[in-house]
Each structure stands twice: as C-alpha cells, then as structure tokens.
N, C-alpha and C positions, 0 to 999 in steps of 0.2 A: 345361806343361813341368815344375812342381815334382812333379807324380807320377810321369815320367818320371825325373828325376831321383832322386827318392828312390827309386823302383822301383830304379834303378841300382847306388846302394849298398847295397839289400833284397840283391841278385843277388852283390853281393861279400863278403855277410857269410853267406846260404844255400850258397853253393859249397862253404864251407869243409868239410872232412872231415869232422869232427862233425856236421855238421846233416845233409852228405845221406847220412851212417849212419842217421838218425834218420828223415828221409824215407825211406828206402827201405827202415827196417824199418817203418812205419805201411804203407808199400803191399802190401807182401806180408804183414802182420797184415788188414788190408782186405780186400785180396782171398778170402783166405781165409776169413774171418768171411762176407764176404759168398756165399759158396760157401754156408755151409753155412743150409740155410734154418732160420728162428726165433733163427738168432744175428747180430743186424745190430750197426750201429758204435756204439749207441745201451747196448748191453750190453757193447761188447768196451771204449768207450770208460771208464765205469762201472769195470770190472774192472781198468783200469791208472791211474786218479787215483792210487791210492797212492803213484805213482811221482813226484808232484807232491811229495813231501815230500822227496825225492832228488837230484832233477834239475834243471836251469836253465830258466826259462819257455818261453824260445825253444825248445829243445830237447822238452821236453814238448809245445808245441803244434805246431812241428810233424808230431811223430810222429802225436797226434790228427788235425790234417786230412791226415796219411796215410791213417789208419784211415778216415776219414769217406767221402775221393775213392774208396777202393779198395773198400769197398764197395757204394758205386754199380757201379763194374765189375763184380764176383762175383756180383752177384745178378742179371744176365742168365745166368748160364753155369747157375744149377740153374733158372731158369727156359727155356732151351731144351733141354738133357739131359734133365731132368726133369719137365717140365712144372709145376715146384714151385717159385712166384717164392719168392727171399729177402728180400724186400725188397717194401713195397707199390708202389714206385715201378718195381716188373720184374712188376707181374701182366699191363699191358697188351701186354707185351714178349713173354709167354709165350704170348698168340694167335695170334701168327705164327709165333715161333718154335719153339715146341714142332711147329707141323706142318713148318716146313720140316724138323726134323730127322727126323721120321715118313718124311719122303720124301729122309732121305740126302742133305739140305744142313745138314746141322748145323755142321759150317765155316765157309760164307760167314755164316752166322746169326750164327755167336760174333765174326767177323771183322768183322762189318758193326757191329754191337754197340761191342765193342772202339774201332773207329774215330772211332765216332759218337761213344763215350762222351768221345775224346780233343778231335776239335772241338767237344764243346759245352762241356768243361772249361777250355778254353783261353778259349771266347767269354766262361762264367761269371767267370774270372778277370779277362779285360782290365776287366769291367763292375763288380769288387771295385776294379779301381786307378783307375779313372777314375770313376765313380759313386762310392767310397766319403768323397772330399775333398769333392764336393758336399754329400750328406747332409751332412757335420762342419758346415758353416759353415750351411747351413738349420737342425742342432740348438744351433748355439750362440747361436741367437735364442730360441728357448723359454725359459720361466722355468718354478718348479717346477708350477705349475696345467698347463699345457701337459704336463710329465712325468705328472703324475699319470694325467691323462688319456688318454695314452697308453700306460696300464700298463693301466689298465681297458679300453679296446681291445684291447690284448694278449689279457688275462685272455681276454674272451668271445670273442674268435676262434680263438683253440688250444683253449678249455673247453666253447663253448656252439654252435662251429659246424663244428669237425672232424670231432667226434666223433658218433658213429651216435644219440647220443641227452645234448640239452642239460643234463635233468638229470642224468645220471651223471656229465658231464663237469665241469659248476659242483658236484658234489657233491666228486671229487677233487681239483677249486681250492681248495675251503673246507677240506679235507683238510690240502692242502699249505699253504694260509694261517695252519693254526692251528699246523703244525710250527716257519712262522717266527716264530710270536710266542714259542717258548719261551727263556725264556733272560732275562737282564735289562733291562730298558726303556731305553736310554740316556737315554732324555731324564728320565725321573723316576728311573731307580736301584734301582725297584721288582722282583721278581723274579714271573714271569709263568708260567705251568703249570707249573712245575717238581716240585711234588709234593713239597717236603724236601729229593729228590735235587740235592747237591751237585754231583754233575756234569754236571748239566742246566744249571746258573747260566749257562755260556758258550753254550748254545745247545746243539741239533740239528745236528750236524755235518752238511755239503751232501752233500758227497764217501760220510758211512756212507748218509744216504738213497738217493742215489745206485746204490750198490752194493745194496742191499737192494731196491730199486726191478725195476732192470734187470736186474740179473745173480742173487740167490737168489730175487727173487720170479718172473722168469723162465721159471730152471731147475726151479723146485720145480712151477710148474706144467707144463714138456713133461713132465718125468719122470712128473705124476703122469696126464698125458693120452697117456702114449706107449705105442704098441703096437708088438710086433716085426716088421719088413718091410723086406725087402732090398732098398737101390736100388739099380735097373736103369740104370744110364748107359749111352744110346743111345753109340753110335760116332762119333768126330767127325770122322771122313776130313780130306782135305783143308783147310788153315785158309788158302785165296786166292780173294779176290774176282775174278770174270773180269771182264773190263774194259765189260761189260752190268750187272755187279753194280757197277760204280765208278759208272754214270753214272747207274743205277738210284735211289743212296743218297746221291750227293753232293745233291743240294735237300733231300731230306729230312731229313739231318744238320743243315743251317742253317736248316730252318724250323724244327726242332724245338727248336734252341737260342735259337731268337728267342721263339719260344712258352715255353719254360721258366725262362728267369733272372728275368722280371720277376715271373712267380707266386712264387718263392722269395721275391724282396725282399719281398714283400706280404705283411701280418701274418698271413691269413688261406690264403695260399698253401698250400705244403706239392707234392710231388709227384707226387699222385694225379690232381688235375686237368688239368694240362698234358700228360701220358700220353695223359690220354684222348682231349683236344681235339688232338694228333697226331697220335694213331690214326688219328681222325673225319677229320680233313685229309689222308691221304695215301689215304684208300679214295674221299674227293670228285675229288682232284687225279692220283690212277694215270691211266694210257693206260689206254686204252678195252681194248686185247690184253692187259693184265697184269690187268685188275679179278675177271677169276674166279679166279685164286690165292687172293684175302682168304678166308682159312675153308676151303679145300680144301688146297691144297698148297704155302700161305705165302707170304708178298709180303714179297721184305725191303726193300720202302719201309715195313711194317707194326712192322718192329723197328727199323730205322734210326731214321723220327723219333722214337718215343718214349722210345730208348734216351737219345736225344739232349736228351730235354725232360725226360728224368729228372737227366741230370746236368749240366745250366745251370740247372734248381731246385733242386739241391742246393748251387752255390757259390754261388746269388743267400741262400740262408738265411746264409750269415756275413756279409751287408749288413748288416741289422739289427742283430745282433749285433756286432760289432763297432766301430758306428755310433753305435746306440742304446742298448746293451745290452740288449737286446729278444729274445732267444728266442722263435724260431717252430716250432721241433721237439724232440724230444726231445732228439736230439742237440746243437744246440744249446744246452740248457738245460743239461746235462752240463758241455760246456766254459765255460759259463758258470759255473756253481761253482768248474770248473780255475782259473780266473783270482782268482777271490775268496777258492781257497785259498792264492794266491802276494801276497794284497794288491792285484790289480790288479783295477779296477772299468773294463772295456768301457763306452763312451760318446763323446759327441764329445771329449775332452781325452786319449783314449788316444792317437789320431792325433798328437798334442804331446809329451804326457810321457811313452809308448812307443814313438815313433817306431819305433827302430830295432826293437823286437820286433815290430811290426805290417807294417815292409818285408817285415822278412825272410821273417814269414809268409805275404807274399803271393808274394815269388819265391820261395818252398818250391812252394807250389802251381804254378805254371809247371814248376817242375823234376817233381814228382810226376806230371803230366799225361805228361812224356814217361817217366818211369820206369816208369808203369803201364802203356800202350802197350805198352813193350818185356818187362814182365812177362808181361802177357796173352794173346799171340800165341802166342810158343813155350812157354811153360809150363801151357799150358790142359789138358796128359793130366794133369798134377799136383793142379792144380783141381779135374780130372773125379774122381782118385782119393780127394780129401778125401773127397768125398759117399758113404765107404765107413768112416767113421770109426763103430762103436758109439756109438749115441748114450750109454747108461748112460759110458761113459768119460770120453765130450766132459763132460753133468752134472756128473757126480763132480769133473773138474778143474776146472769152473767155481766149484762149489762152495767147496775148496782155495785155489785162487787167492783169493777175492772173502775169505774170513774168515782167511786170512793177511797178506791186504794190511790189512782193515779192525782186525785189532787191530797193525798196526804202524806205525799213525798215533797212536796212542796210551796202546799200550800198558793199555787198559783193559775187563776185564770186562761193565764197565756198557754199552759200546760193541756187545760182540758180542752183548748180548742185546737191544738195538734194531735191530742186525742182523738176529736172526732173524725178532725180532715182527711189522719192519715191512716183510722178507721174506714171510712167511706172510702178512698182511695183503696183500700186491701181489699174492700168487699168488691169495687169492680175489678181487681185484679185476680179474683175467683173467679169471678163471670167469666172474665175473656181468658183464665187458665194459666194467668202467668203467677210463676211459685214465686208464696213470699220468704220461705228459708234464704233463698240469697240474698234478701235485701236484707235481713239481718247480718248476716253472716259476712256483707261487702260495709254495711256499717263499722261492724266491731274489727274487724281483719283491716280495711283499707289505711286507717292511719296508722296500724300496724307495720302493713305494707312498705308504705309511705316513708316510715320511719327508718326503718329497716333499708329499704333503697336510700334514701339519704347516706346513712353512715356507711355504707356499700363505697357510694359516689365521694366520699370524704376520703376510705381510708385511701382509693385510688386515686387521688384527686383530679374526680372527673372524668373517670376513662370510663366508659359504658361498656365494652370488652369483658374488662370482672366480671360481669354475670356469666360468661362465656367461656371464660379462660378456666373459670373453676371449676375440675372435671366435675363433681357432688353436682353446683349448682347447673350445671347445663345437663346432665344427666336428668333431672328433674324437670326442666324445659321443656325439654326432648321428650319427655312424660306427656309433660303438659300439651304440648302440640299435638301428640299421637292423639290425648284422650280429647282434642278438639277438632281434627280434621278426620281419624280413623273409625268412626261412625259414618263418616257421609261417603267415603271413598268405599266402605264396605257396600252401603247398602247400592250407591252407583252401580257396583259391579255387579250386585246380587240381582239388580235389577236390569242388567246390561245381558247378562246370561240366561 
C-alpha cells in the first residue's frame, strides 16, 4: 500500500502543467529521434544534459524518460517503412514488419506496434513501482564489499559480455576507468593525470564525455560513413487493426511484455535478446493457418511480441538504476550522470531522500505511455515525413547543439577541446566497433567502485579476503566470473563437438 500511496501523490505533483509540458515534449523529442535511424535516445539524451544546469531535476528527468519511452516507439515506424530498425531493440521488429508493409499493411504494422509498445510500457512501469521498494530494502542490507562487487559485475556484463567482442569491450572500460581517475584523489588530496592542467583538478566533466561520446563522436562518424540516397517511405494506408488483427496481437503483447521487463532489470539484459526469444515464441505458438506469413507476407504476432519485449526491457533498465545506481545501457548511464550533475547519487536512499522526485518520475511515465499512444497513431504521416530530413543538416545541428550546450556549462575553452579529442576518439572507436556505453559507464561506476573497495579495505583493516568471506559478495563474483569466462568455454565446446 505505501507504493500505491506514494504513486498517488507522484500523480499529483506529474499532472501539474509544468511537468506534463515537459513529458510531452521528451515524447515528441522521442519519438522523433527514434524515427530517425543512428539517432537514438542515448545521443539525443547526451545532447540536452546541458539543460541540467538550467532546469529543476524533476523537470529534466522527466523530459529524459520522455525521450527514452518515445524512442522505443519511433524506432518501429523506420523499421517497418524502411526496413531500417532505429534502434537495436526494432531490428527483430523489421522481419515482419517490413514485409507486412511490402504487402500494403503497413498500418496495422505501425498500429500493432504502437499498441504493443503502450501495454508493455504500462506492464514495465507497474513493475518500476512495485518491484522497485523491494529491491531498496534487499539493497540496504549490503555493505560496501557487496557494492563493490556488484560494480564489478556490472563492469563485465555491459563490457565483456554485450559486446561482439570481450576484449574491445574491457578495453573501453579501462578507457572510461581511467577518465574517472582524473581529477583529485579525495581520500589523499593528491592530484591524478592531470598533466599541470588546472582545469583537470575537478575532474573530467560526465555530461562533456557524454556529449563527445554520443552525440560528436556519433555524428562525425555517419557523416564520415554517409552516402547520398533518398528514402523511399513505403505508404501507410490505413492505421486500424481489424478485429482478427486485435485477437491476433492481444497474447502476444502480454507474452512479450512478460518476456521483456525482467531481461531489462538484469544486469546483463539489454533488449536484443528478449526481441529475439519473442520472435522465436510467437513463430512456435502461431495457428497452424497463420505460420506461413512468417517471412512471406508478415505475421503481426511477429511485430507485436517483440515490439512488446522491446519496451517492458526498456522500463525494466531504470530498476537498476534507479535502485542500485547501476547502469545497464548506454542510456542509462547518461541519466546516470543527469543526476550526479544535480548532486543526486541514484541507490537505495534515493527512494528516502528523493522521494518526491522519484514518484513523480514514475507517474511521469504512466502519463507518457498514454501521451505516446495518442502521439503515435495520428501523427505517424509526420514521423514518416522526418525520414526525409538531409542527413548533412540533421549533423550539422547536432553538431551546434552538442558544442553550444558543452561550452555553456562552463564557459571554458579547455572543455571544448576535450570535446572534440574525445569526439574524434568515439568516432574511431565506431570504426573499429569497440562500444562506447562502457566507457561511460567505467567513468561514472569506477570511482564509485573505488570508493566502495576502500571502505571494504578499512572496515577489515586490510584483509582482501572480505570480498570473499561475504557469502552475498562472492556470490556475485562468482556471477561475475561465470558471465566472463562462460561465453568462451561454451562456444569452445560448441565448437569442439
């Protein structure tokens, strides 16, 4: 009943005028972003921290999980027009639906979508207010050995087991590890890579990383990988499910949202895999008279569930976060800076001492789920016509945007040439495919870490054992190791046999 209740006045303090200005510009910021493919909420988010220096927590974050929910939405719409997902969590989306639109259902396609995306955000949401007071009280049993330990899980399941290849991925960890040691040591006063530069002393700003990460190192690589080619946006007739299309996609909506939120919460999660295992489940579970659609002329139980399992794994990643302060996506990691540049450290005591900003953001998202819905439906010709935007222009303002916002946080030179370096740095780290979510994520977590193993090493004065001795914290280890070496032992044998 205290979730309900606090939900309740979350609901009375989101109504207000302000905030769902602010929710309902994040959804149409969303949705749009997620329209357009290579621009997700991970770079759009990036490109408006600036605004953290301006505006009220509350107000800022929920604009963010505006931007976050709505581009889950967008990124069906250029993957069944275009057959070009925006988003990884719309590539399994664009199996189906790209043929159903081949064969002049592109309607029920974006509709089923749309729908889906609206019961799985609702499902993700109830599982944010009622799942996330559980977590609080299982993390305010942990001591620091248990946090530590749990950062180092983190680490290797976003770093070591995402990504298409362990070492690039532990290579941008150690990356971002060593950006957060710059800056002065609190515990000795010592000043740590700094290099002379005075205005290294405070650190590596999150927020310029951030920006230079997602948004110039991005853009510098589509620009420098783009070729000119006009898209073709198939026709989207009619946007109404017939009442075979309602009974076709209702199970599949709710399996897919059951299959998707608990992969989000899981550190290792993310929304590639729930997609899949959707997909897989609704080409097992079709009637026997609908199974030769899959792959010919589209089965939308093939977009429904997965549309569905894309965005109940999208609101189960703000568990953690929110919870733990544990970032499991890029995007994630992003708002996870938002908050540490307003002073506010996500973990179990946020749920206490931000109460009210953490309602409010969860009845933001209830309100957002019905706002994107009602953006979706009738505004989809406008959606279809973003994907006609010049890309050189789109660049160019990203551009703009990213280095007027990052020198007006500080108003310093030395900022926008970290800007660019560590720009240009992300763009060849594209090229050669090594992910940049860890290096934020080893930024913001490492002195985290750090800290946490310290006061570990204090209370035991010294005994490296405490991480060991504590069944929790070695349990989690023990995680950690499996989900770093049982990848390679599997595929050994798979490939041994």
């Amino acid at each position: 009943m205290d979730a309900l209740g606090n939900l309740g006045q979350g609901f009375a303090s989101a109504l207000s005028l302000a905030n769902l200005g602010w929710a309902l510009l994040g959804c149409f910021l969303g949705t749009a972003v997620g329209v357009l493919p290579g621009i997700g909420p991970a770079l759009t988010i990036a490109l408006l921290l600036p605004i953290t220096f301006q505006v009220s927590a509350t107000g800022a974050f929920i604009l963010f999980c505006g931007v976050f929910y709505g581009a889950m939405y967008g990124g069906s719409t250029t993957s069944i027009l275009l057959n070009t997902p925006g988003e990884s969590g719309s590539i399994i989306t664009a199996l189906e639906g790209a043929k159903m639109a081949q064969n002049g259902r592109a309607g029920p396609a974006l509709a089923t979508a749309a729908v889906g995306s609206f019961v799985a955000g609702m499902v993700g949401t109830l599982g944010i207010t009622f799942l996330g007071p559980v977590v609080v009280e299982l993390a305010l049993k942990l001591g620091p050995a248990e946090y530590c330990s749990l950062m180092v899980l983190c680490f290797v399941t976003v770093s070591a087991v995402l990504g298409a290849s362990a070492l690039r991925g532990l290579t941008s960890l150690f990356f971002g590890l060593m950006l957060g040691l710059v800056g002065i040591d609190l515990q000795t006063g010592q000043p740590r890579l700094t290099f002379g530069i005075p205005e290294l002393l405070d650190g590596v700003n999150v927020v310029l990383v951030a920006v230079a990460l997602f948004a110039v190192g991005e853009t510098l690589f589509l620009a420098w990988r783009w070729h000119e080619a006009k898209a073709e946006v198939r026709p989207i007739g009619r946007l109404m499910l017939s009442r075979e299309d309602w009974k076709r996609s209702f199970a599949p909506w709710l399996r897919g949202a059951a299959l998707g939120f608990p992969f989000g919460v899981m550190p290792a999660g993310g929304t590639e895999m729930p997609t899949m295992l959707s997909y897989y489940t609704e080409r097992k579970l079709v009637k026997p008279e609908h199974r030769h659609e899959f792959g010919t002329t589209g089965a939308i139980e093939g977009v429904a569930g997965p549309e569905a399992a894309n965005n109940a794994a999208a609101a189960g990643i703000l568990v953690p976060m929110l919870t733990l302060g544990l970032p499991t996506s890029a995007t994630a990691a992003i708002m996870l800076s938002a908050f540490q540049s307003y002073g506010i450290q996500p973990g179990p005591l946020l749920f206490t001492q931000q109460a009210d900003l953490v309602w409010t953001l969860i009845a933001s998202l209830f309100i957002a789920n019905v706002m994107l819905v009602l953006l979706n439906l009738p505004l989809v010709g406008l959606w279809a016509r973003i994907l006609t935007i010049p890309p050189p222009l789109l660049y160019a303002g990203i551009l703009v945007f990213a280095t007027i916002g990052t020198y007006g946080i500080s108003n310093s030179l030395t900022d926008l040439v970290l800007l660019y370096g560590l720009g240009v740095v992300a763009m060849f780290m594209r090229r050669f495919d090594f992910p940049t979510a860890p290096v934020v994520i080893g930024m913001i977590l490492g002195p985290m870490a750090e800290q946490a193993m310290r006061q570990a090493l204090t209370i035991s004065q010294g005994d490296w054992s405490t991480f060991v001795t504590r069944p929790v914290s070695l349990a989690i280890l023990v995680l950690a190791a499996l989900a770093l070496v049982g990848p390679r032992l599997f595929a050994k044998r798979s490939g041994a046999a």
